[in-house]
N, CA, C and O atoms as a CHARMM CRD file, in Angstrom:
* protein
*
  292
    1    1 UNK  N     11.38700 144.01300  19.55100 PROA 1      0.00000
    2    1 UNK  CA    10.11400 143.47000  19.13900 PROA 1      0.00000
    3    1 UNK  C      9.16600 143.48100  20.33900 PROA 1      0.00000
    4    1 UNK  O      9.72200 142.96100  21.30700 PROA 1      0.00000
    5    2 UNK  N      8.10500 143.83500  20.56700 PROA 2      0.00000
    6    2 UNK  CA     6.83600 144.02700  21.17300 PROA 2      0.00000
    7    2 UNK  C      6.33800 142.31000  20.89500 PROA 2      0.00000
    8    2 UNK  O      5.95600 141.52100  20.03200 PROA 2      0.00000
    9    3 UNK  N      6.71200 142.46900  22.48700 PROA 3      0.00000
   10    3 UNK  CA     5.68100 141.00600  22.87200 PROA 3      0.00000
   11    3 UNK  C      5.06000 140.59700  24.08700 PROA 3      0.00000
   12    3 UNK  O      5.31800 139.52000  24.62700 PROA 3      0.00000
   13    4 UNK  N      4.12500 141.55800  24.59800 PROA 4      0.00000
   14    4 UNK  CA     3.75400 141.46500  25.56600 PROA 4      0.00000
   15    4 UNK  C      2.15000 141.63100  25.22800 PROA 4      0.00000
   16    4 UNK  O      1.84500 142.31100  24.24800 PROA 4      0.00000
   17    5 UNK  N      1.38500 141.17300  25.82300 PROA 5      0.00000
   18    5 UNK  CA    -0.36300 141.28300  25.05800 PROA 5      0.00000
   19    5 UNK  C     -0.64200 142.94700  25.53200 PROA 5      0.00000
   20    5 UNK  O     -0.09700 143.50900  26.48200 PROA 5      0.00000
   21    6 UNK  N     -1.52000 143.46700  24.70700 PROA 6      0.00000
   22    6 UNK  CA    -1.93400 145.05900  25.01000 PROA 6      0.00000
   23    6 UNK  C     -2.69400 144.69800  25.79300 PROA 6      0.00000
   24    6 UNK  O     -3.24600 143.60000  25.87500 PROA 6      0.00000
   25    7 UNK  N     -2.83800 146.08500  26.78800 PROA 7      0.00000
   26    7 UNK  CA    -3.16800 146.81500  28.24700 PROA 7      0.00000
   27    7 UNK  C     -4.18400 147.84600  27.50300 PROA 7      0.00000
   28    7 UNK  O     -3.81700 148.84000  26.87600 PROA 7      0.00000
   29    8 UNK  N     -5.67700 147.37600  27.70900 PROA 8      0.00000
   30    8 UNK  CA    -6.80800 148.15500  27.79100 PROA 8      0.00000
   31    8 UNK  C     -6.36200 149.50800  28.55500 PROA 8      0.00000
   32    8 UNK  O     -5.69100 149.50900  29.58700 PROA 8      0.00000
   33    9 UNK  N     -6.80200 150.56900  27.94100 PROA 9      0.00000
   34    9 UNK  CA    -6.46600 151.80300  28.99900 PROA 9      0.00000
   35    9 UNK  C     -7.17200 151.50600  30.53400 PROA 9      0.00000
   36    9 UNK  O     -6.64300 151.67600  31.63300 PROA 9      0.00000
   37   10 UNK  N     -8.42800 151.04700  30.25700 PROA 10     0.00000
   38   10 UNK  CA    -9.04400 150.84900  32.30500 PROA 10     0.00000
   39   10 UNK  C     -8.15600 149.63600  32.59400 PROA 10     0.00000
   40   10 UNK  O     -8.56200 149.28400  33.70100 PROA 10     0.00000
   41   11 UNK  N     -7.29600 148.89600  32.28200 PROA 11     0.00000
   42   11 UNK  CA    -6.33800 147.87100  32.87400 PROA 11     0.00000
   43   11 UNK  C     -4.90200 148.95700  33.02000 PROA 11     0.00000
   44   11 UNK  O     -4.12000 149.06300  33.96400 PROA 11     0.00000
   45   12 UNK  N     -4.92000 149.46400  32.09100 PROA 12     0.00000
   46   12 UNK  CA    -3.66700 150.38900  32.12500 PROA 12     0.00000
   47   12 UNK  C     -3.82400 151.24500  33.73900 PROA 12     0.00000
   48   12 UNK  O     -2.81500 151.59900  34.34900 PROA 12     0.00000
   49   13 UNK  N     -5.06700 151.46300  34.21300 PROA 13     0.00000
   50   13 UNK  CA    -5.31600 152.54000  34.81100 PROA 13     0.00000
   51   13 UNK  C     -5.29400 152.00700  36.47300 PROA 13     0.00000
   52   13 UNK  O     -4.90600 152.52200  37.52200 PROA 13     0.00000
   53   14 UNK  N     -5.99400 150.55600  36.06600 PROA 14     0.00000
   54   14 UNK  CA    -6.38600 149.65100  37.62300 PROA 14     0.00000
   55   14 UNK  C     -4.90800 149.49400  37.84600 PROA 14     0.00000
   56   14 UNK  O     -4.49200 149.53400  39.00400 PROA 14     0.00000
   57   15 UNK  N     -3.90600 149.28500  36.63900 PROA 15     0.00000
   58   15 UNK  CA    -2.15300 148.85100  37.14100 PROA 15     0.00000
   59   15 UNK  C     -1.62500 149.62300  37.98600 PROA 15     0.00000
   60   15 UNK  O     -1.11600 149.24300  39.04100 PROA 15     0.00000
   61   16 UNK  N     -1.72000 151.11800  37.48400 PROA 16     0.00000
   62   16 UNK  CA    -1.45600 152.44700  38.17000 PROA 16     0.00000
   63   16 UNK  C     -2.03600 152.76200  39.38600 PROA 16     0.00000
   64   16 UNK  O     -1.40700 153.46100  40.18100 PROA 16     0.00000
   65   17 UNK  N     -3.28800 152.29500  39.68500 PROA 17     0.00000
   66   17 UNK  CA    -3.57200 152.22500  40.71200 PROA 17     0.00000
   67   17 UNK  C     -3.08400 151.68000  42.10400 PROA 17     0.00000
   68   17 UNK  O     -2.93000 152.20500  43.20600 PROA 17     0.00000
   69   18 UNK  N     -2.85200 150.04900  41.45900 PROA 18     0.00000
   70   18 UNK  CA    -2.39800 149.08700  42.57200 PROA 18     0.00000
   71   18 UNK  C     -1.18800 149.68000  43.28800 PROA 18     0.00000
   72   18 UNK  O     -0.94700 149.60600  44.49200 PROA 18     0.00000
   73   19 UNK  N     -0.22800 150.48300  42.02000 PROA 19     0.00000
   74   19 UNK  CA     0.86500 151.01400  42.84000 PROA 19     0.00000
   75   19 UNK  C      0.46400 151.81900  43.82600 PROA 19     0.00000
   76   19 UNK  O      0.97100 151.64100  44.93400 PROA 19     0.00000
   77   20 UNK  N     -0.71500 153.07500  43.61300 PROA 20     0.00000
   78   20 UNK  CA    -0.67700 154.12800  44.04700 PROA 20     0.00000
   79   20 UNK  C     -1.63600 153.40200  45.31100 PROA 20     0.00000
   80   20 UNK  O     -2.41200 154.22500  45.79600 PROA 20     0.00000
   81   21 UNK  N     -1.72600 152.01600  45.93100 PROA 21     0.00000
   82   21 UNK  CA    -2.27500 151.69800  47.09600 PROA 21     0.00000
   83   21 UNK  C     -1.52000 150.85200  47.62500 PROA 21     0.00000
   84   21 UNK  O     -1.81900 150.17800  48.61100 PROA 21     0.00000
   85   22 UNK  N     -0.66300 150.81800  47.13000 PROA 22     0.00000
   86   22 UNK  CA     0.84500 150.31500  47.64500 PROA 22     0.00000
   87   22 UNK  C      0.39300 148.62500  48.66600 PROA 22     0.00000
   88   22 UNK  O     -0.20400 147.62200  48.27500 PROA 22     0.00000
   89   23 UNK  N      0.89900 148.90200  49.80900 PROA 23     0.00000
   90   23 UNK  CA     0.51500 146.68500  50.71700 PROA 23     0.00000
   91   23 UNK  C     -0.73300 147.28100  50.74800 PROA 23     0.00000
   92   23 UNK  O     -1.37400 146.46900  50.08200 PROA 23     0.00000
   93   24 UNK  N     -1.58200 148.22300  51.09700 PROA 24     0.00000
   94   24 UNK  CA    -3.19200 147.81600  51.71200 PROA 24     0.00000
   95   24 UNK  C     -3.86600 147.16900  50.12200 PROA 24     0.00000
   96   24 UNK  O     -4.85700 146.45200  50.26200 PROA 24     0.00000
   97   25 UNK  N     -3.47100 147.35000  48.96700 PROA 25     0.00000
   98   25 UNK  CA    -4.55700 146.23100  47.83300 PROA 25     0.00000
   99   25 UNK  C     -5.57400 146.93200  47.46600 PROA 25     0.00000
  100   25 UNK  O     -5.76600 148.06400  47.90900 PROA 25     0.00000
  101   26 UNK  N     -6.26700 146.42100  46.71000 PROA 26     0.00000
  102   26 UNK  CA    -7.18700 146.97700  46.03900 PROA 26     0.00000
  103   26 UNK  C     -8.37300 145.83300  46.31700 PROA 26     0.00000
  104   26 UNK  O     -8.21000 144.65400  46.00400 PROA 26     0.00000
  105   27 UNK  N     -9.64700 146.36300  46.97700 PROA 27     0.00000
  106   27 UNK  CA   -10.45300 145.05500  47.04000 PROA 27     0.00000
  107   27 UNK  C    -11.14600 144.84400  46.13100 PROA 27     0.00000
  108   27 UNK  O    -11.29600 145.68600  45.24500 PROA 27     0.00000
  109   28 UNK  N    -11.73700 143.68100  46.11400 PROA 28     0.00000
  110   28 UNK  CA   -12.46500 142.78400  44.66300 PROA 28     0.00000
  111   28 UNK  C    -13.77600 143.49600  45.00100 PROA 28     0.00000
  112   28 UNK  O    -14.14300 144.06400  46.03000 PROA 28     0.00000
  113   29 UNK  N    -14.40200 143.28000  43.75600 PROA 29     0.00000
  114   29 UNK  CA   -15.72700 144.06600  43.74000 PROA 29     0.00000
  115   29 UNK  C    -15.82000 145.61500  43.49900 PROA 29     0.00000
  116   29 UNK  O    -16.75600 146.19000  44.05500 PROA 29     0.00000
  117   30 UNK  N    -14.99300 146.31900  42.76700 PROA 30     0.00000
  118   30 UNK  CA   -15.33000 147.14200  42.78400 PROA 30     0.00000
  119   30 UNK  C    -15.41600 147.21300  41.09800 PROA 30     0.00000
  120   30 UNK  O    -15.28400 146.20500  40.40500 PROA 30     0.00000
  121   31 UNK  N    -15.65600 148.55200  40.55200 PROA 31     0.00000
  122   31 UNK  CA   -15.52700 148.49400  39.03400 PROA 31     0.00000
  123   31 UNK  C    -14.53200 148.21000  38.08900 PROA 31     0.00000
  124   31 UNK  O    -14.68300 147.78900  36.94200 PROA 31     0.00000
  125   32 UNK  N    -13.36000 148.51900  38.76800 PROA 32     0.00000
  126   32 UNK  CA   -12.08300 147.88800  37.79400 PROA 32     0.00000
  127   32 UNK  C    -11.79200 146.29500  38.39700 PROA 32     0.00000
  128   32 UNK  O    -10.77100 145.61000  38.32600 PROA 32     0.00000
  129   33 UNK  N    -12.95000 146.04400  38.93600 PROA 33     0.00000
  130   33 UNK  CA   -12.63500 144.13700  39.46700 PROA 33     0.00000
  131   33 UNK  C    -12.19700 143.99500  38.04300 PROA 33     0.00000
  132   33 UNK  O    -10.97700 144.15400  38.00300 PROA 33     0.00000
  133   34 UNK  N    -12.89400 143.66800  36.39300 PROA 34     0.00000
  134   34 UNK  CA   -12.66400 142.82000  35.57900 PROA 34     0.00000
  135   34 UNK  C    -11.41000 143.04200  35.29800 PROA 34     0.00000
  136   34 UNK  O    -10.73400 142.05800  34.99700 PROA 34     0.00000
  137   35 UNK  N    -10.85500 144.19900  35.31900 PROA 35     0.00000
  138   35 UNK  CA    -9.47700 144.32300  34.63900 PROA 35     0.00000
  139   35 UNK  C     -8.74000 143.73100  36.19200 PROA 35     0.00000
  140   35 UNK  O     -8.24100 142.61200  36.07700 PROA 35     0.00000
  141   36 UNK  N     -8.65600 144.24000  37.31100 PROA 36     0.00000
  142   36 UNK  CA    -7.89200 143.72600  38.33300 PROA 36     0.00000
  143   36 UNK  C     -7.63000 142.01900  38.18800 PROA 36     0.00000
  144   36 UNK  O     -6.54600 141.49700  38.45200 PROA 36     0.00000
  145   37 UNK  N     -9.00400 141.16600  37.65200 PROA 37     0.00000
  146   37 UNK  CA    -8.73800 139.71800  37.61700 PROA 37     0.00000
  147   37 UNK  C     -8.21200 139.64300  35.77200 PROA 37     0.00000
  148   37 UNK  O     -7.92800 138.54400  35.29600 PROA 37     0.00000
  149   38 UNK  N     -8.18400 140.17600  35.40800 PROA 38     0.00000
  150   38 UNK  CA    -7.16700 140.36600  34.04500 PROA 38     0.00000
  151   38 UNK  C     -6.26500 140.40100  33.95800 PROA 38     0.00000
  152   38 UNK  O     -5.71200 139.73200  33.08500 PROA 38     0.00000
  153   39 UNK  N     -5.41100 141.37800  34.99200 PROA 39     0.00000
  154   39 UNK  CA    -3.96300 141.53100  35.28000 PROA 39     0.00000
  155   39 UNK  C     -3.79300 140.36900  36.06400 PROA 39     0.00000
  156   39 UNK  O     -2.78200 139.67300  35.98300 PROA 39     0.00000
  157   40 UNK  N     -4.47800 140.19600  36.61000 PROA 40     0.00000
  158   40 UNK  CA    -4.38900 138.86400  37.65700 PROA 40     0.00000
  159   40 UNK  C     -3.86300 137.01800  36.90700 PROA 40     0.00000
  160   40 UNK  O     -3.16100 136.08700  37.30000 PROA 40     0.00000
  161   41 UNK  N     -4.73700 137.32700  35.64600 PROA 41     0.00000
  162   41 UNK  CA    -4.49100 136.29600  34.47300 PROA 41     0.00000
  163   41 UNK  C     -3.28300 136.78400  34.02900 PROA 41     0.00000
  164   41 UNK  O     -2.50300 135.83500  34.10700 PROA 41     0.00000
  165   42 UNK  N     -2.76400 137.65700  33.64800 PROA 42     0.00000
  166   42 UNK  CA    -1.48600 138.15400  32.81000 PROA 42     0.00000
  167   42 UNK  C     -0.24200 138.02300  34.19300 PROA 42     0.00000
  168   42 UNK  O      0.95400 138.28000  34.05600 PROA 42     0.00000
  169   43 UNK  N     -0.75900 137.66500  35.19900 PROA 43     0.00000
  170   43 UNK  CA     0.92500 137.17500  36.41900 PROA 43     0.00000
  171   43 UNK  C      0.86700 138.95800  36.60000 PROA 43     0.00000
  172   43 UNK  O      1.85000 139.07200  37.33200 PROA 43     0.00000
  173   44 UNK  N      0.43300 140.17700  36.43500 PROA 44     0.00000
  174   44 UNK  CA     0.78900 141.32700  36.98300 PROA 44     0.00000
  175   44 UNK  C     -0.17900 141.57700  38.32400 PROA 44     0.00000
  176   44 UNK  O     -0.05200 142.66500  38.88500 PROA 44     0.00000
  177   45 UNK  N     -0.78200 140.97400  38.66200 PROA 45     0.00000
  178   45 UNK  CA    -1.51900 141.10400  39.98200 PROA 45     0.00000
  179   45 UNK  C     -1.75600 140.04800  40.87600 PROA 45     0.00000
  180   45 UNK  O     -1.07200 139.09600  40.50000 PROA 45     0.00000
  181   46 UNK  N     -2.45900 139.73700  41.97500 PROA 46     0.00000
  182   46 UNK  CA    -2.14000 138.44400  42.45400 PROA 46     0.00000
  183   46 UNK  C     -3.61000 138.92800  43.77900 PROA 46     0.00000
  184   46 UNK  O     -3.94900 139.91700  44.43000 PROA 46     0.00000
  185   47 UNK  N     -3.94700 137.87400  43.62300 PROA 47     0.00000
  186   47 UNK  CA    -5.72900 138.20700  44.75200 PROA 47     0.00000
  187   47 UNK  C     -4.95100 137.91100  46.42200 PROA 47     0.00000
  188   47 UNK  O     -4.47800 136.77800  46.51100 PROA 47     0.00000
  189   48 UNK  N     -4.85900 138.41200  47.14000 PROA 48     0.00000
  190   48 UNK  CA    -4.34000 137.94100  48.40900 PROA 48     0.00000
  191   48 UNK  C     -5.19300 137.08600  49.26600 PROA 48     0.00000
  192   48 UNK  O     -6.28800 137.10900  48.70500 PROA 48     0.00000
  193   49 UNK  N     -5.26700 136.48000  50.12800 PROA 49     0.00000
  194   49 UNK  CA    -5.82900 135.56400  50.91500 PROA 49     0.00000
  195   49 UNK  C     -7.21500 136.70600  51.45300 PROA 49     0.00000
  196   49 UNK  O     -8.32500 136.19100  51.57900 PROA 49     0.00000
  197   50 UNK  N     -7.09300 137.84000  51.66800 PROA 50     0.00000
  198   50 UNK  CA    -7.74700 138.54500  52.46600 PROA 50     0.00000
  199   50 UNK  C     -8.91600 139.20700  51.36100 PROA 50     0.00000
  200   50 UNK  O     -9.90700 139.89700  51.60200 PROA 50     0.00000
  201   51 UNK  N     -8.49500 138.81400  50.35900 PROA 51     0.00000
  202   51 UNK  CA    -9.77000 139.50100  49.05900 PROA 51     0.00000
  203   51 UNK  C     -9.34400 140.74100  48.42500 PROA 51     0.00000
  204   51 UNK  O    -10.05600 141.28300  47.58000 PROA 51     0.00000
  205   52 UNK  N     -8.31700 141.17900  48.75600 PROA 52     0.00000
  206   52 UNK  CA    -7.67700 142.01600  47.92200 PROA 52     0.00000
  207   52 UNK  C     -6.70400 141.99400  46.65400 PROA 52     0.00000
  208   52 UNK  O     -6.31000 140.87800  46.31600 PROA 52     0.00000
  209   53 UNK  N     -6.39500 142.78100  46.12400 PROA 53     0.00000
  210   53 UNK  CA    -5.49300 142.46500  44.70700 PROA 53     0.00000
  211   53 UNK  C     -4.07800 143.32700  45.10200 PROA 53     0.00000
  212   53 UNK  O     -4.03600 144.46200  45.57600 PROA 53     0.00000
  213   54 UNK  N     -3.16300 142.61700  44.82800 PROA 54     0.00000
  214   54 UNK  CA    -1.87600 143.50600  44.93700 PROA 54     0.00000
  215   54 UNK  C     -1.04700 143.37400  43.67200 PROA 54     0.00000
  216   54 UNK  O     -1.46800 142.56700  42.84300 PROA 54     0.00000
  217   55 UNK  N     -0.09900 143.94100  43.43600 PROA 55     0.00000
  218   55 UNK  CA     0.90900 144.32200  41.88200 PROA 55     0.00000
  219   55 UNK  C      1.92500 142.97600  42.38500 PROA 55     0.00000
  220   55 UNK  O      2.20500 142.53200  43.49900 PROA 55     0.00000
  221   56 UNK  N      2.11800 142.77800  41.69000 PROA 56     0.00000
  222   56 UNK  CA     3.45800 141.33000  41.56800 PROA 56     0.00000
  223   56 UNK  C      4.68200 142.41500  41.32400 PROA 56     0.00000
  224   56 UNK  O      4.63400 143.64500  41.34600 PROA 56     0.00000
  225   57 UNK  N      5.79000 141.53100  41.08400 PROA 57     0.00000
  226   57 UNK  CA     7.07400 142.09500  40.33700 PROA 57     0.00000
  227   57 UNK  C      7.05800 142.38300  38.98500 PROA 57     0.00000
  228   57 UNK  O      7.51900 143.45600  38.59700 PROA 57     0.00000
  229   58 UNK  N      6.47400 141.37000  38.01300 PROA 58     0.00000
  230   58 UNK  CA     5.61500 141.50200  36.78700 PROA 58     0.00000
  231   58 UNK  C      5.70700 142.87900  36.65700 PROA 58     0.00000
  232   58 UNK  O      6.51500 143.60900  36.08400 PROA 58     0.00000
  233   59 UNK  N      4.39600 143.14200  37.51300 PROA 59     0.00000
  234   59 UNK  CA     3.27300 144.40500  37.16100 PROA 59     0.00000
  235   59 UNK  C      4.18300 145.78500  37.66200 PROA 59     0.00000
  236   59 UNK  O      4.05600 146.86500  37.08400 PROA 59     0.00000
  237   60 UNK  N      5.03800 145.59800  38.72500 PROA 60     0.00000
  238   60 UNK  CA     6.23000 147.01600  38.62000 PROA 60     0.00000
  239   60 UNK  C      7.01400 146.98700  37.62400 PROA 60     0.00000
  240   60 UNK  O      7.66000 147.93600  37.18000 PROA 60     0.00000
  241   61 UNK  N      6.98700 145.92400  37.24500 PROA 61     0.00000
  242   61 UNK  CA     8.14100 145.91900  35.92400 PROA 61     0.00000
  243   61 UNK  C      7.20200 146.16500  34.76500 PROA 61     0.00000
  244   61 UNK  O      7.80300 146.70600  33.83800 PROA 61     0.00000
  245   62 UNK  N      5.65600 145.89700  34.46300 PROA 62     0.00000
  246   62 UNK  CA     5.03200 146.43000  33.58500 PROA 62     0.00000
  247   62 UNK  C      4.75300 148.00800  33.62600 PROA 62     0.00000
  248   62 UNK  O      4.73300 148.76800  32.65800 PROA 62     0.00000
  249   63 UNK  N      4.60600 148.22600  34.56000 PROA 63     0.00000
  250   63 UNK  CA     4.02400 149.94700  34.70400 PROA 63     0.00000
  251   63 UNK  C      4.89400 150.45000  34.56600 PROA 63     0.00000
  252   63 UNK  O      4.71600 151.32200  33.71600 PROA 63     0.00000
  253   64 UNK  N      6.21400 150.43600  35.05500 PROA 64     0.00000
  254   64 UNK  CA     7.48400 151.08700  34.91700 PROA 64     0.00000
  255   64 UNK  C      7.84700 151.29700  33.88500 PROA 64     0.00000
  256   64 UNK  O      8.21900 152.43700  33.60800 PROA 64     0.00000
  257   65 UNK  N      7.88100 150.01200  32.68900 PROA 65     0.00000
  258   65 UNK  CA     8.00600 150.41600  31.18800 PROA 65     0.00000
  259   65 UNK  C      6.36100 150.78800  30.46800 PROA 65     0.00000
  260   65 UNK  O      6.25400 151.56800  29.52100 PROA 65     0.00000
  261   66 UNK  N      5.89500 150.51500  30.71500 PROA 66     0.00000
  262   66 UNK  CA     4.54600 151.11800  30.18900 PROA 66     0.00000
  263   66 UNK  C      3.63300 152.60400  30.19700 PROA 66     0.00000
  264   66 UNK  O      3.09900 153.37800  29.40200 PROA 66     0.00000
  265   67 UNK  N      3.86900 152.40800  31.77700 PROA 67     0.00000
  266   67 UNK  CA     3.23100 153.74700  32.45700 PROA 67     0.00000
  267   67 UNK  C      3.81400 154.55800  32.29200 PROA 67     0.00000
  268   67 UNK  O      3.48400 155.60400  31.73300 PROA 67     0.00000
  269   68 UNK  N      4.96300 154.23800  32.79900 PROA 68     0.00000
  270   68 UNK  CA     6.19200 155.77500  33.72600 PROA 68     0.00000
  271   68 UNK  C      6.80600 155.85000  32.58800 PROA 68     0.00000
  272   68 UNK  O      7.24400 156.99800  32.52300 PROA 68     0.00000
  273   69 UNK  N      7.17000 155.09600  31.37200 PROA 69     0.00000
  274   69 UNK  CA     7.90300 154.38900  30.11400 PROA 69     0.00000
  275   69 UNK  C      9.33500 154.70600  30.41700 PROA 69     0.00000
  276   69 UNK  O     10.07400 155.26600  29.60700 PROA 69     0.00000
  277   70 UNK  N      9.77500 154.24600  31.87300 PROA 70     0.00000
  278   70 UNK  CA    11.25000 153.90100  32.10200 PROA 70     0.00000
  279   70 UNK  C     11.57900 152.51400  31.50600 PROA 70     0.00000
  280   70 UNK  O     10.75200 151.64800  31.22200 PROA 70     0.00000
  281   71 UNK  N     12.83200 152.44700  31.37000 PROA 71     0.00000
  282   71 UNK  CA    13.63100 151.42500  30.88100 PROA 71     0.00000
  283   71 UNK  C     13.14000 150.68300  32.08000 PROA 71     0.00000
  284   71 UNK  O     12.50500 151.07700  33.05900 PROA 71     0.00000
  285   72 UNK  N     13.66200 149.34100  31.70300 PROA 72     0.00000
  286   72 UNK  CA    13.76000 147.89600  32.64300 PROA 72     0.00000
  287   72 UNK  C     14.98600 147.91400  33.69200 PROA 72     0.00000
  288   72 UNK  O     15.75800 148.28500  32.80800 PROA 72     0.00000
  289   73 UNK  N     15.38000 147.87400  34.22700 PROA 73     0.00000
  290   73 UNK  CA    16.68800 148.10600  35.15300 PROA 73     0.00000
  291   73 UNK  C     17.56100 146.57000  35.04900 PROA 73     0.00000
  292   73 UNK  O     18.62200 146.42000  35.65600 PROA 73     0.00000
């Protein structure tokens, strides 16, 4: 059963991102800010002290089955 809230494709896309910027983050203010503080509400992102956004465990464990659509480990 599907129970996780749906992922806007530009949230789908800012998720994929965060990976692909790995510790340096993604900073606030840019155009995918609304979805970055979205994932941020859903526990898959997290704002760091320094003003950036980074992926939680959540959000590898979301992209992984979502994105990449690997199993959960």
């Amino acid at each position: 059963m599907w129970n996780e809230p749906y992922l806007e494709t530009c949230c789908r896309s800012a998720l994929h991102r965060l990976t692909l910027v790995q510790a340096a983050g993604r900073p606030a203010g840019l155009k995918d800010g609304p979805c970055l503080e979205r994932l941020e509400g859903m526990g898959l992102a997290r704002l760091r002290s320094d003003g950036r956004f980074e992926i939680t465990e959540a959000g590898v464990a979301r992209h992984a089955s979502e994105i990449l659509k690997r199993a959960a480990a």
